[in-house]
C-alpha positions in Angstrom: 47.5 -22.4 11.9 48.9 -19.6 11.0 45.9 -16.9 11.1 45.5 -18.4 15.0 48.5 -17.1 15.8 48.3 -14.4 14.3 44.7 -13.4 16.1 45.9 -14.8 19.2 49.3 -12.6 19.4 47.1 -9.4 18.5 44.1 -9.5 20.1 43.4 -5.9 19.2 43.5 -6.9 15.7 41.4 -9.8 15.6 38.8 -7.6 17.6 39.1 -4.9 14.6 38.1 -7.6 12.0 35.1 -9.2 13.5 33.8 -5.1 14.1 34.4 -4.1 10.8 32.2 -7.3 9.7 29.8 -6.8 12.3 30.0 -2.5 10.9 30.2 -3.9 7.2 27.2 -6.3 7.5 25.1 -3.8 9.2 25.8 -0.7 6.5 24.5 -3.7 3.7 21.8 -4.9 5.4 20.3 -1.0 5.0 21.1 -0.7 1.9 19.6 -4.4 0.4 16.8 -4.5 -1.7 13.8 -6.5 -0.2 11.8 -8.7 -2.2 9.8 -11.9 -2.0 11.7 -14.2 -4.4 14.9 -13.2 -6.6 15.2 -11.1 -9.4 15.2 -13.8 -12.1 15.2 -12.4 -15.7 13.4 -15.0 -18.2 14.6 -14.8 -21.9 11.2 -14.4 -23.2 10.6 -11.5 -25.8 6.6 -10.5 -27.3 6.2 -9.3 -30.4 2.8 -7.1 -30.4 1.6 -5.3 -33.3 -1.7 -3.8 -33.4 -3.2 -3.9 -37.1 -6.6 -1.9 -36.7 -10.1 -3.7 -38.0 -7.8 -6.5 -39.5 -9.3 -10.4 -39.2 -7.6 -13.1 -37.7 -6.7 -14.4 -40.8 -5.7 -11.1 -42.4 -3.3 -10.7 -39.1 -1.9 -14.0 -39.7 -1.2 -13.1 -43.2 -0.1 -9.8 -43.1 1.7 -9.4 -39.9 2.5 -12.8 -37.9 4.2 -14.8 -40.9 6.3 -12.6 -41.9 7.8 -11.2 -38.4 7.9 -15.4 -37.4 10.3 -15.7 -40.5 12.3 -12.7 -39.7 12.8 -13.9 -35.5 13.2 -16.9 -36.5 16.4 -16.6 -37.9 18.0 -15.3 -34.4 19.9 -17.6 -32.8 19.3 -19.3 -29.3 15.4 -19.5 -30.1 14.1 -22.6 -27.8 10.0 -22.0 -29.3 8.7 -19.8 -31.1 5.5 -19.3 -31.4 2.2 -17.1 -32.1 -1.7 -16.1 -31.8 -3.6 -13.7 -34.3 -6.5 -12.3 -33.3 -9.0 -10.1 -34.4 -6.5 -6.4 -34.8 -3.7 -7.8 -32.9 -0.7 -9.7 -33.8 1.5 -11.7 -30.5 4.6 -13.7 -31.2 6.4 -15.2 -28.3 10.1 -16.1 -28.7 11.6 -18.0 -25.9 15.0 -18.6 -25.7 17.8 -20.9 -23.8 18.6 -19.9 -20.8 22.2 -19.1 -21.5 20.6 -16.3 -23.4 21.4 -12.8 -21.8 17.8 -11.7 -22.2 18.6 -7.8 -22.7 20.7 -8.9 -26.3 17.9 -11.3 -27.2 15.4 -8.4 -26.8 17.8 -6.3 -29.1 18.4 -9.2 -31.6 14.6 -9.8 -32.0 14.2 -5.8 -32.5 16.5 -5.5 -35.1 14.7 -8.3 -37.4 11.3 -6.5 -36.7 12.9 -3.3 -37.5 13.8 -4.7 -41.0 10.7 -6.3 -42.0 8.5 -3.4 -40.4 8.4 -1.4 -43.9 7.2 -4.1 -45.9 3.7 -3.5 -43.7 0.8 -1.6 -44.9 0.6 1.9 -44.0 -2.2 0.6 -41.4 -0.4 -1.0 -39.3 1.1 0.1 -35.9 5.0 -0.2 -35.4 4.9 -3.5 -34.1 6.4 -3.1 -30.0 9.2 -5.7 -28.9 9.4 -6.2 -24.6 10.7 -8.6 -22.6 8.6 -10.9 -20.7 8.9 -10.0 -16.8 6.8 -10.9 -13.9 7.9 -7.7 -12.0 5.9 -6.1 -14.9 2.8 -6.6 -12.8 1.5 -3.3 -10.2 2.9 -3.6 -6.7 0.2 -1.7 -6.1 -3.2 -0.8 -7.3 -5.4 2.6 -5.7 -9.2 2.9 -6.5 -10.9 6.2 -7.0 -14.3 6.7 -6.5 -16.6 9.4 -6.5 -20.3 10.2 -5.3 -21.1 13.0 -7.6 -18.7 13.2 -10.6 -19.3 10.7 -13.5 -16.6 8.2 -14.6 -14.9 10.5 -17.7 -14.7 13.7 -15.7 -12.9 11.2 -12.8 -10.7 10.2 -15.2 -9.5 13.6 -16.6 -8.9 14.5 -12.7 -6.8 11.4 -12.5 -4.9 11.9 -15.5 -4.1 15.1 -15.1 -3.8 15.3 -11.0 -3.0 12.2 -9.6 -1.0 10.1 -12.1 1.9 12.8 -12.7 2.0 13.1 -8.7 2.8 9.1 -8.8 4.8 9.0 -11.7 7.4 11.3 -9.7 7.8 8.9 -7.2 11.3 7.4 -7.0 11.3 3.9 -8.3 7.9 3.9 -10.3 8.0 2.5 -13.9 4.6 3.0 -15.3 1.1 4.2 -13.9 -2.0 3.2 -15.6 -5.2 3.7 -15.8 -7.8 1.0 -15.7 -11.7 1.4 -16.3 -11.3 4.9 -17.1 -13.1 6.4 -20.0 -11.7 9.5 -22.2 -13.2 12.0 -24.0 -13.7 11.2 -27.7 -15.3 13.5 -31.0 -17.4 11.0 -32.9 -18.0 11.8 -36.1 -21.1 9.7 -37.9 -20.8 10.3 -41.8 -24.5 10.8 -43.6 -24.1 7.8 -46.9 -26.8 9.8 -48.6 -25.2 13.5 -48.2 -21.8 12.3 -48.9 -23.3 11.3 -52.2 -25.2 14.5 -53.0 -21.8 16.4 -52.0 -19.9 13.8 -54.2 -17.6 13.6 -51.1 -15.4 10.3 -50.2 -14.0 8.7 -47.3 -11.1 9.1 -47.9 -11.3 12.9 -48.1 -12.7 13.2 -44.8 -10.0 11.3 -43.3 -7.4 13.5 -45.4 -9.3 16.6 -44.0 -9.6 15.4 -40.4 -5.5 14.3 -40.7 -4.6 18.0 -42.1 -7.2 20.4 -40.2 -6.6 19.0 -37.0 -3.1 20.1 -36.0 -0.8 21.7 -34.6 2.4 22.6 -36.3 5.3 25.1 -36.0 5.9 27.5 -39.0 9.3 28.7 -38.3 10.2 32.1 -36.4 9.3 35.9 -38.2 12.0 38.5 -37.3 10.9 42.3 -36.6 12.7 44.9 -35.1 15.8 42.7 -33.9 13.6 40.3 -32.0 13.0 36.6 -33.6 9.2 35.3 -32.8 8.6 31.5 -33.2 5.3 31.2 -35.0 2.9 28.4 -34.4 0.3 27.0 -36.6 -2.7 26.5 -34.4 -5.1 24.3 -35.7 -6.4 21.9 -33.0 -10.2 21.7 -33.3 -11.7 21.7 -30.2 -15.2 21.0 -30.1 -18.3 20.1 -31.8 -18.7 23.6 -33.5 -14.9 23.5 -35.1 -15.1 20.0 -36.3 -18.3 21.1 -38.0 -16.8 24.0 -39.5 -14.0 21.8 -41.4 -13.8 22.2 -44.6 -13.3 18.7 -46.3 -13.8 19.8 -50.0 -14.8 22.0 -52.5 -17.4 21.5 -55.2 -18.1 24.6 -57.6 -16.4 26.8 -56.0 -18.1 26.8 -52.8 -16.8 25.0 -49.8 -18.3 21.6 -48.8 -17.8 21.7 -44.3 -18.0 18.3 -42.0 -21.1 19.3 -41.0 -23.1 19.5 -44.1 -22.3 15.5 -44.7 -21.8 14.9 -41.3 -23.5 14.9 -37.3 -20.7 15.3 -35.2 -20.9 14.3 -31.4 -19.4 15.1 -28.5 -18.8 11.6 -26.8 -16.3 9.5 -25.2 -14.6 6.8 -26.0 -15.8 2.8 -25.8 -15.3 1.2 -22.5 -12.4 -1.8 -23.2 -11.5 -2.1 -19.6 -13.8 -2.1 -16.2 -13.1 -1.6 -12.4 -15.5 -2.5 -9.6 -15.1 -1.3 -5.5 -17.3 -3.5 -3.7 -20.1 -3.4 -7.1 -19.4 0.0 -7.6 -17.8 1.6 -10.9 -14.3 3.0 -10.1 -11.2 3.9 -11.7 -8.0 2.1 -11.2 -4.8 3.3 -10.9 -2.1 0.6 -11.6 0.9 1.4 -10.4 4.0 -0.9 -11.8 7.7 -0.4 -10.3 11.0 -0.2 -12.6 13.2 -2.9 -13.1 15.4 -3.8 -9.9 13.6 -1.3 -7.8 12.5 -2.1 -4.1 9.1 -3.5 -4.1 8.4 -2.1 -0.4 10.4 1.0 -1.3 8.0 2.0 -4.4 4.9 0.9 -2.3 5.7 3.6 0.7 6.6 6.3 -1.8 3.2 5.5 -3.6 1.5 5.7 -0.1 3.1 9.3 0.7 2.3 10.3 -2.6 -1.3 9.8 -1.8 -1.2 11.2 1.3 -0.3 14.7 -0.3 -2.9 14.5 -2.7 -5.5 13.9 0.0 -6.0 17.7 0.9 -5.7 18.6 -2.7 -8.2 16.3 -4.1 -12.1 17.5 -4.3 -14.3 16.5 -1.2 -16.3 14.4 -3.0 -13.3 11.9 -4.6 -12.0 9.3 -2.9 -8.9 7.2 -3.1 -7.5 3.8 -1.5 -5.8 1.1 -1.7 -7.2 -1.8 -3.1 -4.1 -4.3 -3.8 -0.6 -4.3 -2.2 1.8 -6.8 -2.8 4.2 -5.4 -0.5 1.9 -6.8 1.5 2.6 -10.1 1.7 5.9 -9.6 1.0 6.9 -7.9 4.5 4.8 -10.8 6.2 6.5 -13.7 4.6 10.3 -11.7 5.4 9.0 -11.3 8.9 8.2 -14.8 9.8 11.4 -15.5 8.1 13.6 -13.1 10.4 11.2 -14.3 13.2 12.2 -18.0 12.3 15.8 -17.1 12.0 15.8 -15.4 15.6 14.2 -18.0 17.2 16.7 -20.8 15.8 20.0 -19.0 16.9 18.2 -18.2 20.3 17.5 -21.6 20.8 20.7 -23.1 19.2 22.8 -21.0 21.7 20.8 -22.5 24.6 21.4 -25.7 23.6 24.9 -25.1 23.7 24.9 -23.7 27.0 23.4 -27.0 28.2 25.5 -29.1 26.8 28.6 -27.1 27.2 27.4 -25.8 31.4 29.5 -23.1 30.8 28.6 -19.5 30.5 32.2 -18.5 29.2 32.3 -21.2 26.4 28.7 -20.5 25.6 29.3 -16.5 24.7 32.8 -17.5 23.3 31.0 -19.9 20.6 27.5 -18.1 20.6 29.5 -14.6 19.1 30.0 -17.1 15.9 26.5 -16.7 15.0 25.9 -12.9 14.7 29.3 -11.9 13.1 28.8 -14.5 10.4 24.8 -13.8 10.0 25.6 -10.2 9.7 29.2 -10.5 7.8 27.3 -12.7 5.4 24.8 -9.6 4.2 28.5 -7.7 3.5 28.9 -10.5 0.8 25.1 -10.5 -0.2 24.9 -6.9 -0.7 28.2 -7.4 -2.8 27.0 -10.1 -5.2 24.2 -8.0 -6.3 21.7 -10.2 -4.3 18.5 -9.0 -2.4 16.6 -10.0 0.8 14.2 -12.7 -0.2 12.6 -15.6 0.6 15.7 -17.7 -0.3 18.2 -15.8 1.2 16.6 -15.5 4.5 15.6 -19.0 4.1 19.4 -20.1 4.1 20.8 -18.1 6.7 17.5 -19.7 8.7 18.8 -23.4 7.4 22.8 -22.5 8.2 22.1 -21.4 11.9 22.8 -24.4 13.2 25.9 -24.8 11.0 27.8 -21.7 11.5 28.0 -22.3 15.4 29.2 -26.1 15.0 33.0 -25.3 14.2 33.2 -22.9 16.8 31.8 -25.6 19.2 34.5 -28.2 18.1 37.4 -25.8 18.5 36.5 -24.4 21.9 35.7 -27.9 23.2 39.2 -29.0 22.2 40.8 -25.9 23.4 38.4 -26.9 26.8 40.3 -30.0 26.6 43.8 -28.6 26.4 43.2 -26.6 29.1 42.2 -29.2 31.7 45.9 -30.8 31.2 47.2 -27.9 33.0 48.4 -25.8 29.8 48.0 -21.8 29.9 45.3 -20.6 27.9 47.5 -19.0 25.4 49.0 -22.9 24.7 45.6 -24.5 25.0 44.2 -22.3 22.9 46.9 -22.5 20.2 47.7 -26.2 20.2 43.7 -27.1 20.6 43.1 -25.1 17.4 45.6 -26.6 16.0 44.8 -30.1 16.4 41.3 -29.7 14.9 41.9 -27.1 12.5 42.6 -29.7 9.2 39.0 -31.6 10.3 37.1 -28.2 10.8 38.1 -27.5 7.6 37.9 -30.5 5.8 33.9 -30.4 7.6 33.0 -26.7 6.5 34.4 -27.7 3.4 32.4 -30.7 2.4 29.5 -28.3 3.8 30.6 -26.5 0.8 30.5 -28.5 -1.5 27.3 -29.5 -1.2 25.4 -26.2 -1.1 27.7 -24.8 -3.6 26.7 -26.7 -6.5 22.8 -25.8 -5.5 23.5 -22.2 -6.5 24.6 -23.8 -10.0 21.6 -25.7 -11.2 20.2 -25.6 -14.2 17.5 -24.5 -15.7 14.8 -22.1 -13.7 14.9 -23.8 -10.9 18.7 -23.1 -10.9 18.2 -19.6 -11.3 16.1 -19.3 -8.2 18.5 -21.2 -6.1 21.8 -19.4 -7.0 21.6 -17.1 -4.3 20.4 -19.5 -1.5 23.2 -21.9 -2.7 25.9 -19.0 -2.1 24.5 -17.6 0.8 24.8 -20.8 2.6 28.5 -21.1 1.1 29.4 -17.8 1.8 27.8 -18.0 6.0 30.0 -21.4 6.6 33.3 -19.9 5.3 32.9 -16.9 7.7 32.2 -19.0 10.7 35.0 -21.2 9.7 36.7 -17.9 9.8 35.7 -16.8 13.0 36.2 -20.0 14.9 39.3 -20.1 14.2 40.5 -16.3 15.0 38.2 -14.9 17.3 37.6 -18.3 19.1 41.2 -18.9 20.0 41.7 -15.2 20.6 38.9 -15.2 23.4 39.7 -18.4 25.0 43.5 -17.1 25.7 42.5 -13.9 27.2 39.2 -15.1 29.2 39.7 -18.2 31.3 37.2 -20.4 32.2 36.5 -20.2 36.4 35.8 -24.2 36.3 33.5 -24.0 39.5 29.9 -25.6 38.6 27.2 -24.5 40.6 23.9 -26.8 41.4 22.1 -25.7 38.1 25.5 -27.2 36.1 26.2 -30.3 38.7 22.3 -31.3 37.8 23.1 -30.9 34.5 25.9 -33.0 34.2 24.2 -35.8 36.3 21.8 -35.7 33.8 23.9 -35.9 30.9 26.0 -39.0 32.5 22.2 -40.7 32.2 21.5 -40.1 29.0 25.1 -41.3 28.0 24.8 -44.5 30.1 21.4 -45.0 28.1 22.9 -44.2 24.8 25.8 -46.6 25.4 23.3 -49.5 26.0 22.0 -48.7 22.8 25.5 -48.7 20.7 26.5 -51.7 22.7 23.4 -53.3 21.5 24.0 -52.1 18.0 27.6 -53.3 17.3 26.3 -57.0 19.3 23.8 -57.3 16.5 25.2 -55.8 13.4 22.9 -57.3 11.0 19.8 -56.3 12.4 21.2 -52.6 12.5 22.0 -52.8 8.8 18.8 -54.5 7.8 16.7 -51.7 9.4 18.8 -49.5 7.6 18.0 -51.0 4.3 14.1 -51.4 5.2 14.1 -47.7 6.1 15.7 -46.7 2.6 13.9 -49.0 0.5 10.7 -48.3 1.6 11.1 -44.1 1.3 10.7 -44.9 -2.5 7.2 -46.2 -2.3 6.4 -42.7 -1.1 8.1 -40.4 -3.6 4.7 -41.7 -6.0 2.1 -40.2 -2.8 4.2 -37.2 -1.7 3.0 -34.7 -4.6 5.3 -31.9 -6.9 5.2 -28.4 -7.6 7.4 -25.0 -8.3 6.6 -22.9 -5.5 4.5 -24.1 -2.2 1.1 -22.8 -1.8 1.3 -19.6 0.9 
């Protein structure tokens, strides 16, 4: 073959490639993105509108029908469907999955956008996401306090800690959960607003106008230009009372004369507990394609400069992490993956008793493992589960070419050929049926990757990682393999540990030629075994059970 010869006359060269995979791989593996399963985007999009003291049935009406009629004239919809409850409006629009979900999202936003003026004044502009699972918090901090009650911990979180967090690299969105706000309640008098001939409505016109701040252009004196700002936020009980909301014989009718006004905060919708103990949450969810473990460790030094800062008396932890479980499920994976090339290369070395052909054919399996995170990296992938989980499942496949060719060169070389020869004419010889093996290898991992459906989606990258880690060992066994085996020769002298070995083997092939001989002598009781053994797996497939993921 024509790139043997070529790594075998330049051994220079052929060392230059498998560095700059080994230099490649390494400068990806930094730079890849660790998460627990792949970034799979589902073409879901919500529809949420928020239509304030509206029933169920007034939502269904007013809100759901109509934007139902308007989505539902986007193509690709799979189902569509909704729920109205009580002040909020939900539609759910899923979509094929040959949908890209980003134009769905956009598709579904333009048909809200067109029906959204035919709502009442009411009702909130309606909000269109897409349905994510990253959209949950990677990580969730408590924050408790001995003396400070729950609204004055949630003005220091809101005004301290969240802004620190939100400046981390990588964060999306921080929010706050069982917090409680400050809130001006004002509790109209039926019986005043009647002696004052006051309405409603003008309270809520005089609360909308009086409390605001607006700008009112810029005044120029002496050659300087002053912006001018119309400040008329009210800010406590006093200046709400001191409103004016309308005027009745010529004398001024304030909020407080039809009116108690009180200084409160507003109702609790949300709770957080520590151990039975009211808290305030601080949900912290990461942006879209950012490194789980990444965002976590940022969030974690965050914290750890807002420790001196914070009062004495507030405390903040951690109270979920799911970067977490995430490093310990890639740790038994790499620990899994180490353990299977450590014990595939001793394998080799006992069946091969031969230290040179065992380093010769064991190199196979870190240039491919780390020349395959080159290729990872460059399809966009990330470490996960299923990536790890098929260079863990193609350990034993990577090193098997490079086994065949250096046996044959092995060969070659007993006849009395130089190494240069042996090694060219060995590869050669098995070079079409390493080929045609890593091939059919190929082709059935390949077509993993391009399943359909969900399932599909979370198998494309394990389907092409396996691919992608049998075509570079193919590659390496047959350049660096040849190249090694015609520059370091194999001494041929067995020493006691070996000569046991091979007395050893010649047992075990004596035993497993008994057992062939007794196999081809009765042919029909080989293949009826055979058949019992396959027929009777299908009674199982009704025991063994089904499901997406495994339990952890």
């Amino acid at each position: 073959m024509w790139i043997t010869r070529v790594s075998v006359g330049n051994p220079v060269f052929a060392t230059m490639m498998m560095a700059a995979l080994l230099v490649l791989g390494a400068f990806a593996y930094s730079r890849l993105s660790v998460e627990l399963f792949p970034d799979v985007s589902f073409p879901v999009v919500v529809v949420q509108t928020v239509y304030p003291g509206a029933s169920p049935e007034n939502v269904e009406e007013e809100v759901t029908r109509p934007i139902e009629e308007a989505v539902n004239t986007v193509s690709g919809i799979k189902e569509l469907r909704s729920r109205s409850y009580q002040g909020t409006s939900v539609v759910i629009a899923e979509f094929e999955l040959s949908i890209d979900p980003r134009i769905a999202a956009q598709d579904v936003r333009e048909r809200v956008a067109a029906v959204q003026p035919t709502f009442r004044d009411e009702i909130e502009p309606p909000r269109v996401t897409r349905f994510n699972p990253e959209d949950q918090p990677v990580i969730s901090l408590g924050m408790t306090s001995s003396s400070r009650s729950l609204r004055d911990l949630t003005t220091l979180a809101d005004q301290l800690v969240r802004p620190r967090i939100e400046n981390v690299t990588g964060v999306g969105q921080v929010t706050l959960v069982g917090g409680v706000e400050r809130e001006m309640r004002v509790v109209l008098d039926p019986e005043r607003m009647v002696a004052q001939r006051v309405g409603v409505s003008e309270v809520l016109e005089a609360l909308r106008g009086g409390n605001q701040e607006v700008p009112a252009g810029a005044v120029v004196s002496g050659g300087r230009e002053r912006v001018v700002q119309v400040r008329g936020r009210l800010e406590g009980p006093r200046d709400f009372a001191e409103l004016i909301v309308s005027r009745r014989g010529g004398s001024a009718v304030t909020l407080g004369e039809i009116a108690r006004i009180e200084d409160s905060q507003q109702e609790e919708e949300s709770s957080a507990l520590i151990n039975g103990q009211r808290a305030l949450s601080v949900d912290v969810v990461k942006a879209q394609g950012e490194n789980t473990i990444g965002v976590v460790d940022g969030v974690r030094a965050a914290m750890a400069e807002l420790a001196p800062v914070l009062p004495e008396d507030v405390r903040i932890q951690v109270v979920r992490d799911d970067s977490v479980g995430i490093r310990n499920a890639l740790t038994d994976v790499r620990t899994t993956l180490i353990e299977g090339a450590l014990l595939t290369v001793a394998i080799v070395f006992l069946f091969l008793a031969s230290w040179c052909s065992t380093v010769i054919t064991g190199l196979t399996l870190p240039i491919a493992l780390i020349g395959t995170f080159l290729a990872v990296y460059a399809m966009g992938f990330t470490l996960n589960s299923l990536t790890l989980m098929a260079l863990s499942l193609s350990v034993g496949l990577l090193i098997d070419d490079a086994i065949v060719v250096r046996e044959n060169i092995v060969r070659h070389a007993a006849m009395g050929k130089p190494p240069r020869q042996a090694a060219l004419e060995g590869t050669a010889e098995i070079g079409l049926a390493v080929l045609a093996t890593t091939l059919c290898i190929v082709a059935v991992f390949l077509p993993v990757g391009f399943m359909g459906g969900i399932i599909g989606r979370f198998f494309y990258q394990f389907g092409l990682t396996v691919a992608v880690a049998v075509l570079i060992s193919m590659f390496v066994s047959f350049t660096l393999d040849p190249m090694l085996s015609s520059v370091w020769h194999d001494p041929g002298q067995k020493n006691r540990f070996f000569a046991w070995l091979e007395k050893k083997e010649r047992v075990g092939t004596a035993q497993y030629e008994k057992t062939l001989a007794w196999a081809l002598g009765h042919r029909k009781s080989v293949l009826a075994i055979a058949l019992a053994a396959f027929a009777g797996a299908f009674p199982l497939l009704a025991i063994v059970g089904t499901e997406f993921v495994p339990q952890a």
